[in-house]
C-alpha positions in Angstrom: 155.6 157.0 129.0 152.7 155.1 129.2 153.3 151.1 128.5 150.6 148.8 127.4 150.7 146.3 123.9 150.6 147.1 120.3 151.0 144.4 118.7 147.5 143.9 116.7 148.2 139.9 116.8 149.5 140.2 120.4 146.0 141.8 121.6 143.9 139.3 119.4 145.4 136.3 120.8 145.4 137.8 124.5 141.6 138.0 124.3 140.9 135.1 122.9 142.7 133.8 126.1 140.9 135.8 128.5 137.3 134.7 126.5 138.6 130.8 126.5 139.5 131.8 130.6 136.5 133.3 131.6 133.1 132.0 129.6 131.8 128.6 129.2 131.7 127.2 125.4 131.6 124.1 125.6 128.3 123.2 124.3 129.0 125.0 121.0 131.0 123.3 118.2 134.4 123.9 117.1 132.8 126.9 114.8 130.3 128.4 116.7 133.0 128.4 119.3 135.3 130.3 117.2 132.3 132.8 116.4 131.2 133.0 119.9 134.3 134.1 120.6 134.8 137.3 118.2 131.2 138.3 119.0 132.6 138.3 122.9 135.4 140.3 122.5 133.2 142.7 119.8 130.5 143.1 122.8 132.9 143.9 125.8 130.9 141.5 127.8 132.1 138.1 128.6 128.1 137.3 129.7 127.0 138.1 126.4 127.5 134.4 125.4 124.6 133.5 127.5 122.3 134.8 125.7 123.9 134.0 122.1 121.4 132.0 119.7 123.1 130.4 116.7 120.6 128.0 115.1 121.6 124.9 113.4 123.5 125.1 110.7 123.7 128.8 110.3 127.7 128.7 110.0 127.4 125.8 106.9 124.7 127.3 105.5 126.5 130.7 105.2 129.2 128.8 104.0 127.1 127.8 101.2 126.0 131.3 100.6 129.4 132.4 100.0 130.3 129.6 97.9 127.4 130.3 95.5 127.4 134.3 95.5 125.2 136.8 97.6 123.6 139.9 98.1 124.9 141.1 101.5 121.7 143.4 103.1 122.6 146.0 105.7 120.0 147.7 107.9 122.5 150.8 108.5 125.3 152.4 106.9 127.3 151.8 110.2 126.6 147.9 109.3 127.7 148.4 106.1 130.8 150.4 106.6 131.9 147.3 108.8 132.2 144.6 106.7 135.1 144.2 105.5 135.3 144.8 101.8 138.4 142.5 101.0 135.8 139.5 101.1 133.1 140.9 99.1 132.1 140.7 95.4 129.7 143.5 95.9 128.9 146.5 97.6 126.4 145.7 100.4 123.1 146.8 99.7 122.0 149.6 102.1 118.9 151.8 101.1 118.0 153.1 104.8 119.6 157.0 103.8 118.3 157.0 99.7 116.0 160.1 99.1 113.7 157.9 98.0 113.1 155.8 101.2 113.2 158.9 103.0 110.3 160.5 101.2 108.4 157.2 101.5 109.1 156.9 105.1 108.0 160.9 105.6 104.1 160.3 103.5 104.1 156.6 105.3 104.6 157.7 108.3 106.8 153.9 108.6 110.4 154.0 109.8 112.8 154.7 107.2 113.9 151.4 108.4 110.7 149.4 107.6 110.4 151.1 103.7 114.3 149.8 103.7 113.3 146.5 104.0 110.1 146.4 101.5 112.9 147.5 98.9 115.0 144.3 100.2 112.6 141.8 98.3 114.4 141.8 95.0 117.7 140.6 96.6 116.5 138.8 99.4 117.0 135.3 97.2 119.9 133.4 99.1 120.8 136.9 100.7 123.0 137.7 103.8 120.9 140.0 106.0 122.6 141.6 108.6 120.8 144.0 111.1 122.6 145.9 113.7 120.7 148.3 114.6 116.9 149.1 113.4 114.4 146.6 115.1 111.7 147.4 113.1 113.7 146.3 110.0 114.0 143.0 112.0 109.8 143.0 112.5 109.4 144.4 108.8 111.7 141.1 107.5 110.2 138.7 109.3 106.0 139.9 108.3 107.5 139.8 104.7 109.3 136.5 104.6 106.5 135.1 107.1 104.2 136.6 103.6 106.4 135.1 101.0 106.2 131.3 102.9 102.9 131.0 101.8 104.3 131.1 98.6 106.7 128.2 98.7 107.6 127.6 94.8 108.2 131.5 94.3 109.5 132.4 97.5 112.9 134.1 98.2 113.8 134.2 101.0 117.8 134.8 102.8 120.6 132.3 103.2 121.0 133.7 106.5 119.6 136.3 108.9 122.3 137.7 111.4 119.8 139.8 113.9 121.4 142.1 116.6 119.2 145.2 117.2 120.5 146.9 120.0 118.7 149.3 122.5 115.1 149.6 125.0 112.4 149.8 122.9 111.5 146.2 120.7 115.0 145.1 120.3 114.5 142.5 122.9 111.1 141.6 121.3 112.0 141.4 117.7 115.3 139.0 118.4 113.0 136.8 120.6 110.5 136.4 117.9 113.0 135.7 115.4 114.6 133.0 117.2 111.1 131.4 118.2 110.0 131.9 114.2 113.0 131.5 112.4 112.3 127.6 112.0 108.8 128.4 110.9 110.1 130.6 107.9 113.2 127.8 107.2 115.7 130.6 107.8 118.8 129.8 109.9 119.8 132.9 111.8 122.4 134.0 114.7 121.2 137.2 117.4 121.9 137.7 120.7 118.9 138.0 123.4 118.2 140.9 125.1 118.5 144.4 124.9 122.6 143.7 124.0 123.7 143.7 120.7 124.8 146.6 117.9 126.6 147.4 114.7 130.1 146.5 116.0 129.1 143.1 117.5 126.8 142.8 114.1 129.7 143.6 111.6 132.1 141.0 113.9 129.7 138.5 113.5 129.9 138.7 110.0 133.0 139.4 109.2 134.2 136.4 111.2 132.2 134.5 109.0 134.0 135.5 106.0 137.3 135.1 107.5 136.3 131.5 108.7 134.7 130.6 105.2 138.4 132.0 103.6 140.3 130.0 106.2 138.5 127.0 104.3 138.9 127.8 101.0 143.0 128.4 101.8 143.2 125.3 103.5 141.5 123.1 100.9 144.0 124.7 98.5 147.2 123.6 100.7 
């Protein structure tokens, strides 16, 4: 009989050993360091934390987000599915699979991605946009919210941006323009570098977050 651990706790904590063991966090603060180490152990890859980009204030900020309500904006289904709903309000908002973006995609000839995202901009106001997938969606979000800036005293634009396209083709591109852009548009945002990434590491990232922001809210309580 084959012998290995399952205890859920047991495996948790022994990762988060082998993660403290084996990777380098110490320029990251006490929570970027807890969430640099879920989005290790939802990767597989302890070098992934190279090429992690968490811009100031992100964790705070979607703090703030939580505190205040939000509209949680999914590029996939997949994405969507992996939130966990036990810290939601709402439903996330995913449109990429409606019949409607799919027909608009089809006469567009855009990614059903991309039309996804144009129907975003009525809940994009203090939003939580998480992309695990689609980089075009990335592309798409940044055009619009780079559009809206112009328009500072009407603008709405997301509390936080958590980017993590995954693949060969513009997922490198669209993570490195967010991170050189995202101060330009005022949005804080967390992604990963590179061609790494995906809806599981996507989802972990936020669904630490929510754990982390609950952790607060019980310990202000005690």
């Amino acid at each position: 009989m084959l012998k290995y651990e399952k205890n859920p706790k047991i495996i948790q904590k022994h990762a988060l050993k082998e993660v403290e063991e084996k990777t380098d966090l110490s320029h990251l603060s006490s929570l970027e360091k807890e969430l640099a180490q879920h989005i290790v152990i939802a990767s597989g890859d302890l070098t992934i934390v190279d090429d992690l980009r968490i811009s100031e204030n992100a964790i705070e900020k979607s703090f703030e987000a939580f505190e205040e309500g939000f509209d949680l904006l999914c590029d996939t289904d997949m994405v969507a599915a992996g939130i966990k709903q036990k810290y939601l309000a709402d439903e996330p908002i995913c449109l990429i699979n409606k019949a409607n973006v799919i027909s608009q995609a089809k006469s567009s000839k855009l990614s059903r991605s991309m039309v996804a995202v144009e129907l975003w901009k009525p809940y994009l106001a203090d939003s939580c946009v998480v992309i695990g997938k689609e980089s075009t969606a990335l592309f798409r979000l940044i055009e619009i919210l780079k559009e809206t800036k112009k328009d500072e005293e009407n603008a709405k634009t997301p509390a936080l941006i958590i980017a993590m396209p995954v693949g060969c083709s513009g997922a490198s591109e669209s993570k490195s323009y967010l991170w050189k852009h995202h101060e330009d548009i005022d949005i804080p945002c967390i992604t990963i570098l590179g061609n790494l990434g995906g809806s599981d590491v996507a989802t972990m990232t936020m669904n630490t977050l929510l754990k982390m922001y609950q952790a607060r809210l019980d310990k202000q309580k005690a």
